[in-house]
Each structure stands twice: as structure tokens, then as C-alpha cells.
The first five atom37 places (N, CA, C, CB, O) and aatype in JSON, in Angstrom:
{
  "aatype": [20, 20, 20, 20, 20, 20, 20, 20, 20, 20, 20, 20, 20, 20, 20, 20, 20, 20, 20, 20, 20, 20, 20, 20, 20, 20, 20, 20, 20, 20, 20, 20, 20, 20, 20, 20, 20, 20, 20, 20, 20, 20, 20, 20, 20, 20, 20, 20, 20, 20, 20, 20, 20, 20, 20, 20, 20, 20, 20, 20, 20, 20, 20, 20, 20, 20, 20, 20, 20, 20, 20, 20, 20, 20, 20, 20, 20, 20, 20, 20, 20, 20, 20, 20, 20],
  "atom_mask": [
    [1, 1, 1, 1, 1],
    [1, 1, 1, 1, 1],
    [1, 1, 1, 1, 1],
    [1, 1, 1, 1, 1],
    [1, 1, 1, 1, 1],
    [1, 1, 1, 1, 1],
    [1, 1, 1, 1, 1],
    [1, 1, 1, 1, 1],
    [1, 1, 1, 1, 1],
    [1, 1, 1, 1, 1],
    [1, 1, 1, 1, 1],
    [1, 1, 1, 1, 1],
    [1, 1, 1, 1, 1],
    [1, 1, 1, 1, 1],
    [1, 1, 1, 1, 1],
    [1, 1, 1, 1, 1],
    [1, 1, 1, 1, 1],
    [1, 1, 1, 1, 1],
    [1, 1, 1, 1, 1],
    [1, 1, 1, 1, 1],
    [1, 1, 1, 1, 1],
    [1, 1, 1, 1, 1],
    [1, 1, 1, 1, 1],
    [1, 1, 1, 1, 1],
    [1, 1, 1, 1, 1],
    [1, 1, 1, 1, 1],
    [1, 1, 1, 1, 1],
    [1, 1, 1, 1, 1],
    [1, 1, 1, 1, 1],
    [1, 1, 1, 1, 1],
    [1, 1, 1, 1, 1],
    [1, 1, 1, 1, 1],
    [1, 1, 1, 1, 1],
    [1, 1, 1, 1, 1],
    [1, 1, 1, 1, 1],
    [1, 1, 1, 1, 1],
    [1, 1, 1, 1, 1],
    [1, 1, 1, 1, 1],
    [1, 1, 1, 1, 1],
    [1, 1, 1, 1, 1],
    [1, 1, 1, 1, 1],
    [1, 1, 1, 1, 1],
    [1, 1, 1, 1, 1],
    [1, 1, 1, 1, 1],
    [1, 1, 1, 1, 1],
    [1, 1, 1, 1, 1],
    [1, 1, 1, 1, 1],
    [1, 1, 1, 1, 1],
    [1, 1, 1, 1, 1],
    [1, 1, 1, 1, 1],
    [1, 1, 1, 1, 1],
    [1, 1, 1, 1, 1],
    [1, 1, 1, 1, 1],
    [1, 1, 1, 1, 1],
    [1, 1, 1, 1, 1],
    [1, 1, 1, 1, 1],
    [1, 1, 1, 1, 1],
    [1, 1, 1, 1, 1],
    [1, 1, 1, 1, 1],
    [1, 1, 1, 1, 1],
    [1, 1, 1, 1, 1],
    [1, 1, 1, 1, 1],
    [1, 1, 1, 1, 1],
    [1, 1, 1, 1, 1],
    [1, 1, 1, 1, 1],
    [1, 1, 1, 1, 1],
    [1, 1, 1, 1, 1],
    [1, 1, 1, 1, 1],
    [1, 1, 1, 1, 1],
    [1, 1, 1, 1, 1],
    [1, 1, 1, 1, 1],
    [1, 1, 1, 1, 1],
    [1, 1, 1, 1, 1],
    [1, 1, 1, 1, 1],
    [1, 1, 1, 1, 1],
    [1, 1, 1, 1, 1],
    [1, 1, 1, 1, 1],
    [1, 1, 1, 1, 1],
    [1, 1, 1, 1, 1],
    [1, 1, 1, 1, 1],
    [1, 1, 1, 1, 1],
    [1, 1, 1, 1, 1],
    [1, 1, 1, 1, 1],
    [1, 1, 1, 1, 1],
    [1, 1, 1, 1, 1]
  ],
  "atom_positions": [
    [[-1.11, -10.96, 12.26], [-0.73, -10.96, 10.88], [-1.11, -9.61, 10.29], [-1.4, -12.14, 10.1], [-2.22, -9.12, 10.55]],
    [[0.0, -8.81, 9.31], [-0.67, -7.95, 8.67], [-0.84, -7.91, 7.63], [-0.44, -7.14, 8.81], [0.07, -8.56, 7.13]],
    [[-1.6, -7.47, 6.72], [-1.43, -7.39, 5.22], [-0.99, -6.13, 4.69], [-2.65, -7.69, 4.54], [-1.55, -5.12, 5.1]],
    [[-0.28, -6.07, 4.03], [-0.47, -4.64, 3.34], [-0.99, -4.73, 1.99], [0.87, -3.84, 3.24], [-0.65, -5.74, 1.37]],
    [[-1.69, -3.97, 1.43], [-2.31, -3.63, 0.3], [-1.31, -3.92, -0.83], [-2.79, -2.22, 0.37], [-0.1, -3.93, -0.57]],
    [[-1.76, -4.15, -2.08], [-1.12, -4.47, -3.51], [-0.91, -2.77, -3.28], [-2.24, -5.32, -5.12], [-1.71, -1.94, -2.85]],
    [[0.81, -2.6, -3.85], [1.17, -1.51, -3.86], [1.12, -0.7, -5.66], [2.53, -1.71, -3.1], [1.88, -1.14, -6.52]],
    [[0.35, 0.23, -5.92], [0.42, 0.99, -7.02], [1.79, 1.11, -7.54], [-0.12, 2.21, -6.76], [2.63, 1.16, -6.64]],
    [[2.23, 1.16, -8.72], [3.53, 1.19, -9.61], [3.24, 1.91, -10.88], [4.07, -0.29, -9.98], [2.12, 1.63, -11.31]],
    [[3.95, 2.82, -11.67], [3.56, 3.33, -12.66], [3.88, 2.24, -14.01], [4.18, 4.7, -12.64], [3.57, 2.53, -15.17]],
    [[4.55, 0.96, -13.63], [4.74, 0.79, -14.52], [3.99, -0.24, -14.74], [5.77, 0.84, -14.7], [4.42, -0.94, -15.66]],
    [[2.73, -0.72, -14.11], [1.75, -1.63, -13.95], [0.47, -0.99, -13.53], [2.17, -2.61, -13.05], [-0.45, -1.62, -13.0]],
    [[0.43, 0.93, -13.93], [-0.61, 1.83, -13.59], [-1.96, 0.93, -14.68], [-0.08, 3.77, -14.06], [-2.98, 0.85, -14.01]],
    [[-2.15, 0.29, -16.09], [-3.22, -0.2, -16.08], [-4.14, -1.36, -15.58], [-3.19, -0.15, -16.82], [-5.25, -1.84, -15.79]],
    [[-3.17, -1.52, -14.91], [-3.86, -3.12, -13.81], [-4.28, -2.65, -12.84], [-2.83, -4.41, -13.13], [-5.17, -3.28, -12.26]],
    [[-3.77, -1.25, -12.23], [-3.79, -0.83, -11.11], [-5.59, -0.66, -10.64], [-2.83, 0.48, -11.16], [-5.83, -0.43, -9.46]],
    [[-6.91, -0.82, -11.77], [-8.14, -0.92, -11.21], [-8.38, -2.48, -10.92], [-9.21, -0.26, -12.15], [-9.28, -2.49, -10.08]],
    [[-8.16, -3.31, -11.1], [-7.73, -4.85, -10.67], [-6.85, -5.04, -9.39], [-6.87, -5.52, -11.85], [-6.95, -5.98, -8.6]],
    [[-6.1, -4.15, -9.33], [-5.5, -4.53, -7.85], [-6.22, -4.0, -6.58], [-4.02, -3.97, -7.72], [-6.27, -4.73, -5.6]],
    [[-6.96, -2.4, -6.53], [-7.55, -2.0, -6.22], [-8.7, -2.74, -6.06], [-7.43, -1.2, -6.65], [-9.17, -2.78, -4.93]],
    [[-9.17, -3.24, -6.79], [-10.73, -4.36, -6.79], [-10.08, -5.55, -5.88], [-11.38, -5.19, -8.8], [-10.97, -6.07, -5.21]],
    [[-8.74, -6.16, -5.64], [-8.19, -7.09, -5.4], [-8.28, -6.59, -3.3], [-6.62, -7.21, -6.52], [-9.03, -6.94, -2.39]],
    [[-7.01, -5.59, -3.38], [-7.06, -4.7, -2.46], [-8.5, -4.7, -1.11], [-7.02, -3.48, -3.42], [-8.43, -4.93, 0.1]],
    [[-9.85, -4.27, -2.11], [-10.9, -3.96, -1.39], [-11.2, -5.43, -0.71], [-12.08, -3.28, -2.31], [-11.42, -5.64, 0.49]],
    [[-11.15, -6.43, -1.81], [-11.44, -7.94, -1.15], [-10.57, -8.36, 0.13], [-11.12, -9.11, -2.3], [-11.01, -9.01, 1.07]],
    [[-9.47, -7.95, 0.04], [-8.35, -8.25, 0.71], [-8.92, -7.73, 2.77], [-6.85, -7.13, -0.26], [-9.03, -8.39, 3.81]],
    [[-9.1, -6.35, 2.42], [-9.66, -5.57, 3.3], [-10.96, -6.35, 4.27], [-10.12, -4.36, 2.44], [-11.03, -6.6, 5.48]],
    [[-11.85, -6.58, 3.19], [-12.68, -7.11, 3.51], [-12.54, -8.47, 4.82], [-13.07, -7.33, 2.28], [-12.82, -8.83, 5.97]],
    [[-11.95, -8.74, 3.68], [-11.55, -10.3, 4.69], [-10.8, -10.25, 6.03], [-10.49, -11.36, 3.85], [-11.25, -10.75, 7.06]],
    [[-9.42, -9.51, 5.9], [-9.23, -9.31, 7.43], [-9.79, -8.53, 8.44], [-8.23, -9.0, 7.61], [-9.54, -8.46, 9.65]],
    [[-10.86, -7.79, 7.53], [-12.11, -7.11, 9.24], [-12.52, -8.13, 9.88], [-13.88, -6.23, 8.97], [-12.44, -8.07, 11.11]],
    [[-13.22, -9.65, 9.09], [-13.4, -10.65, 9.38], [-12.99, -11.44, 10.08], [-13.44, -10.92, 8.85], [-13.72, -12.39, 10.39]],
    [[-11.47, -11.3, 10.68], [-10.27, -12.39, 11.05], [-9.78, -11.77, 12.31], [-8.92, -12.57, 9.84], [-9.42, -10.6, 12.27]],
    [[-9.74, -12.34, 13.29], [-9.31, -11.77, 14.59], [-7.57, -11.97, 14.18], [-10.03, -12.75, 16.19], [-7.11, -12.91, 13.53]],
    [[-6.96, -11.05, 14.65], [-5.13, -10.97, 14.38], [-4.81, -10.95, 13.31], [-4.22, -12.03, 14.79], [-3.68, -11.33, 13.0]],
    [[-5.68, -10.5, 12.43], [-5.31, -9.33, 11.42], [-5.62, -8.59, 10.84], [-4.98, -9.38, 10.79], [-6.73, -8.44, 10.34]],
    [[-4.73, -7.95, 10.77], [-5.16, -6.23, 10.22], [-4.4, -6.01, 8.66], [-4.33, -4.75, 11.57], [-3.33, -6.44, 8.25]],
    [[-5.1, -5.43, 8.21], [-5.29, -4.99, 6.33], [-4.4, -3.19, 6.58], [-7.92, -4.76, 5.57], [-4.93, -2.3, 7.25]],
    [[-3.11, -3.03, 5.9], [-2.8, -1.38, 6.36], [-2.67, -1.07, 4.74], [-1.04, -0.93, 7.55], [-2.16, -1.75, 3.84]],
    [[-3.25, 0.04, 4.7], [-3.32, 0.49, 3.22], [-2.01, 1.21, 2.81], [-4.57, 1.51, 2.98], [-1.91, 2.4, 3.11]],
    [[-0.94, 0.55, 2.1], [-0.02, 1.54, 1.95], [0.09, 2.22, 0.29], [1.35, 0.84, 2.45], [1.0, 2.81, -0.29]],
    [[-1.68, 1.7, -0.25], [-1.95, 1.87, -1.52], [-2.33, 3.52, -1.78], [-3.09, 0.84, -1.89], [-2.05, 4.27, -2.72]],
    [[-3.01, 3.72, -0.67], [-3.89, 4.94, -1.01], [-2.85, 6.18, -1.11], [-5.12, 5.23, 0.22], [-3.04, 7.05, -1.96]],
    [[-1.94, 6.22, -0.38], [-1.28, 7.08, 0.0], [0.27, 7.35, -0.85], [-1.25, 6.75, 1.36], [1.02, 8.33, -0.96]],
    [[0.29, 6.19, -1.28], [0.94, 6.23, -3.22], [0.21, 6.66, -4.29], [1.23, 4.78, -3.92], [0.61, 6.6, -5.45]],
    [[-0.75, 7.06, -3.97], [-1.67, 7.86, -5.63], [-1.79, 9.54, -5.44], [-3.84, 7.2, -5.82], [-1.97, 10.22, -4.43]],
    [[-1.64, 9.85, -6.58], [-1.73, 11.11, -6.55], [-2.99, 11.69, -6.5], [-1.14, 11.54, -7.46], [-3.85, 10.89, -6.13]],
    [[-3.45, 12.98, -6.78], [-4.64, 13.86, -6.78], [-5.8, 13.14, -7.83], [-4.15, 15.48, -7.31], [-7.01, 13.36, -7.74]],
    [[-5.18, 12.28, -8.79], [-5.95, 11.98, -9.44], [-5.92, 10.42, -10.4], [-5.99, 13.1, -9.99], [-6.08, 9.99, -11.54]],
    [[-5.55, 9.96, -8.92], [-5.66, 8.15, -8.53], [-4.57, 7.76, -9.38], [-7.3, 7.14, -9.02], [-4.64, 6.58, -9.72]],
    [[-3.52, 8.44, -9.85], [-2.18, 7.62, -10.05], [-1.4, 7.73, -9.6], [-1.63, 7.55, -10.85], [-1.07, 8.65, -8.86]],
    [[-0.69, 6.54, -9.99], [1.0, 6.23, -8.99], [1.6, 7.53, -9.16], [2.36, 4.83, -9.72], [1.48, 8.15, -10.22]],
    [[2.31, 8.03, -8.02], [2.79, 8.93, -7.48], [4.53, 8.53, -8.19], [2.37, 8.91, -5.75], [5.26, 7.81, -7.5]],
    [[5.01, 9.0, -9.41], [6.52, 8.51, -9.48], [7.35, 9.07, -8.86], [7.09, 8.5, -10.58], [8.39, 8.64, -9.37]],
    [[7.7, 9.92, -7.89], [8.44, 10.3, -7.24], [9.0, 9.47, -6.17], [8.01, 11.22, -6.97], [9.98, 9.91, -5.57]],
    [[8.48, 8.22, -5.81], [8.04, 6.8, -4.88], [8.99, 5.85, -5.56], [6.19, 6.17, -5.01], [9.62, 4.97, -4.98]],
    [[9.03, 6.16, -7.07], [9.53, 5.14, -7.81], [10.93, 4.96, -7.99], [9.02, 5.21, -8.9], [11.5, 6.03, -7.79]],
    [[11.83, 3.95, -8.33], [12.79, 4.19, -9.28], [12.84, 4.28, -10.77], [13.47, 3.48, -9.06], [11.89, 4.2, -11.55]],
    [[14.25, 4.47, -11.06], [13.84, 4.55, -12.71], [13.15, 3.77, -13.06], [14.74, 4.43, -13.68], [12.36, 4.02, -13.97]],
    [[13.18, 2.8, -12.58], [12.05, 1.63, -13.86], [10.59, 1.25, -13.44], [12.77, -0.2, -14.07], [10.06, 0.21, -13.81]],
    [[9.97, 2.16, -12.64], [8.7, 2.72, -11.85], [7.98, 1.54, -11.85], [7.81, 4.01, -12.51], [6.86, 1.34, -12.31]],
    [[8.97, 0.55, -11.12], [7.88, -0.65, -10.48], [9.07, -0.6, -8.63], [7.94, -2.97, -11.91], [8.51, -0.72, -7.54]],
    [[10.2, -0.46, -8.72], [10.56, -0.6, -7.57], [10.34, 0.32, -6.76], [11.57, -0.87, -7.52], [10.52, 1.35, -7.42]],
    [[10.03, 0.62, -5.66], [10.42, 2.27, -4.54], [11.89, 2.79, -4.22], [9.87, 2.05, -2.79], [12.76, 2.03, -3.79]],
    [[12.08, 3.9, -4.42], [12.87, 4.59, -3.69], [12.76, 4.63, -1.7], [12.6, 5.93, -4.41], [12.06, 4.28, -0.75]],
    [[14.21, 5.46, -2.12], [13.5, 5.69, -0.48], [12.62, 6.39, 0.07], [14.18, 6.06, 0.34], [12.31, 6.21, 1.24]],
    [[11.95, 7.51, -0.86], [11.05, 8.1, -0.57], [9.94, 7.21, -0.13], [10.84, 8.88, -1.49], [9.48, 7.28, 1.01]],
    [[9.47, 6.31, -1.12], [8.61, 5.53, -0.84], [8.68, 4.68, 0.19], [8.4, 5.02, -1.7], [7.66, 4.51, 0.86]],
    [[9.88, 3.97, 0.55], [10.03, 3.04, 1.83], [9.7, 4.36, 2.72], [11.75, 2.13, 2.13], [8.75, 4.15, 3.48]],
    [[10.2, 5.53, 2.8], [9.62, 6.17, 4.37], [8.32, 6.53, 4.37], [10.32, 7.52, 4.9], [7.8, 6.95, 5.4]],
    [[7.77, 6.43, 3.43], [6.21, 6.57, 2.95], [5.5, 5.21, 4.16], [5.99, 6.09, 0.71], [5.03, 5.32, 5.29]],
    [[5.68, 4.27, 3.46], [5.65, 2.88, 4.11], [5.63, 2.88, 5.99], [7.17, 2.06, 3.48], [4.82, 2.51, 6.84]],
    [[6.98, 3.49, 6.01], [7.43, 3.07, 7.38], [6.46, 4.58, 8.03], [9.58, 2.96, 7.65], [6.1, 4.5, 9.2]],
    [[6.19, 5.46, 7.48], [5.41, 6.24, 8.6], [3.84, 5.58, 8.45], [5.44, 8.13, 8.29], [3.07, 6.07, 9.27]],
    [[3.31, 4.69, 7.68], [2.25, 3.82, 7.8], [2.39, 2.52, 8.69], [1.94, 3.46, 6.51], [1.49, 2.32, 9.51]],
    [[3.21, 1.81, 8.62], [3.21, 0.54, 9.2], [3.95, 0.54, 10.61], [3.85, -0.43, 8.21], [3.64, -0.35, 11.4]],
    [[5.15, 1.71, 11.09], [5.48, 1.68, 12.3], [4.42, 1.89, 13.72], [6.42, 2.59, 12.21], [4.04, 1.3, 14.73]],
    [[4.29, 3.07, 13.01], [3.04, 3.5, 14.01], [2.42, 2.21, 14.51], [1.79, 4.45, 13.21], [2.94, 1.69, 15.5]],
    [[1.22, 1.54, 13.87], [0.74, 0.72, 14.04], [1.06, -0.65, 14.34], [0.3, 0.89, 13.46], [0.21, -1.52, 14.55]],
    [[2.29, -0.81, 14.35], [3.28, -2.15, 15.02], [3.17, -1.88, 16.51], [5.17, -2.14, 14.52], [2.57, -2.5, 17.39]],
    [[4.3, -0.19, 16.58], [4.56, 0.05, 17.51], [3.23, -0.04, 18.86], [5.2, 1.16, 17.13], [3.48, -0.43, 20.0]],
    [[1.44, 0.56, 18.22], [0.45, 0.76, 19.01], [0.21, -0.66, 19.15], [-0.65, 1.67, 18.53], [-0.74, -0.69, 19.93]],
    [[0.53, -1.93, 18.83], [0.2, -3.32, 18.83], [0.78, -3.71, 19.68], [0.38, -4.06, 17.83], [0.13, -4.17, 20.61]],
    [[2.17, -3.72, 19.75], [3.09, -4.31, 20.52], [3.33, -3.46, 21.94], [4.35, -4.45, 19.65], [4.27, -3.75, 22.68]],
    [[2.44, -2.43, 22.23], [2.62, -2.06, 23.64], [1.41, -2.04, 24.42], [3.21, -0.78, 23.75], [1.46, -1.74, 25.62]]
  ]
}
């Protein structure tokens, strides 16, 4: 099983220290759990200075572009791919 992290959005950037607090619990728990793994695809959506990155976004900066899905997929392939061989 994997989890991925509550994903950052600019248009839900003031919740975003609640999801992050949510996030860390999340983490926590699957170190705990044999067959699954926690992949952060949070961290790597924030900018220099811990906000959502809108360039990730679409206009209405809660969905991703495709920028952001290949954001995603160079996080989560890798690590499928090192699982499944």
C-alpha cells in the first residue's frame, strides 16, 4: 500500500499547516506497518519559502497541471518501479 502525502494547493495554502501536521502523522504510522510506504509528494510542491508552488496549479490553484502530474510521476515511478523488481 502506498500513501501519498495531503498535497499543498494555493487555494487551501491556509490549512496547508494542518495538513502538514496531518501529513507528519500519516508518515508516522506507515514506518510502523509492514507494506506500506508514506511518499511525500508534499515537500516538493512548496516553494523556497513553504508555499504552494502555482506553477503545479491550474487556474483555480486547487487542481495540477501537467507540470505537477510529472512532478508526481518522477516521485512515485521510481519507487513502484524499485518495488516491483
Amino acid at each position: 500500500v502506498y500513501l501519498l502525502s495531503i498535497k499543498p494547493s494555493p487555494l487551501r495554502a491556509k490549512q496547508w499547516p494542518r495538513m502538514a501536521r496531518t501529513n507528519e502523522g500519516i508518515a508516522r504510522i506507515a514506518a510502523e506497518m509492514s507494506n506500506v510506504a508514506y511518499l511525500d509528494v508534499a515537500t516538493p510542491m512548496l516553494d523556497s519559502r513553504g508555499r504552494p508552488r502555482r506553477e503545479l496549479y491550474r487556474w483555480d490553484g486547487l487542481h495540477m497541471n501537467a507540470a505537477g502530474y510529472h512532478l508526481w510521476t518522477r516521485i512515485v515511478k521510481p519507487r513502484l518501479l524499485a518495488d516491483l523488481t
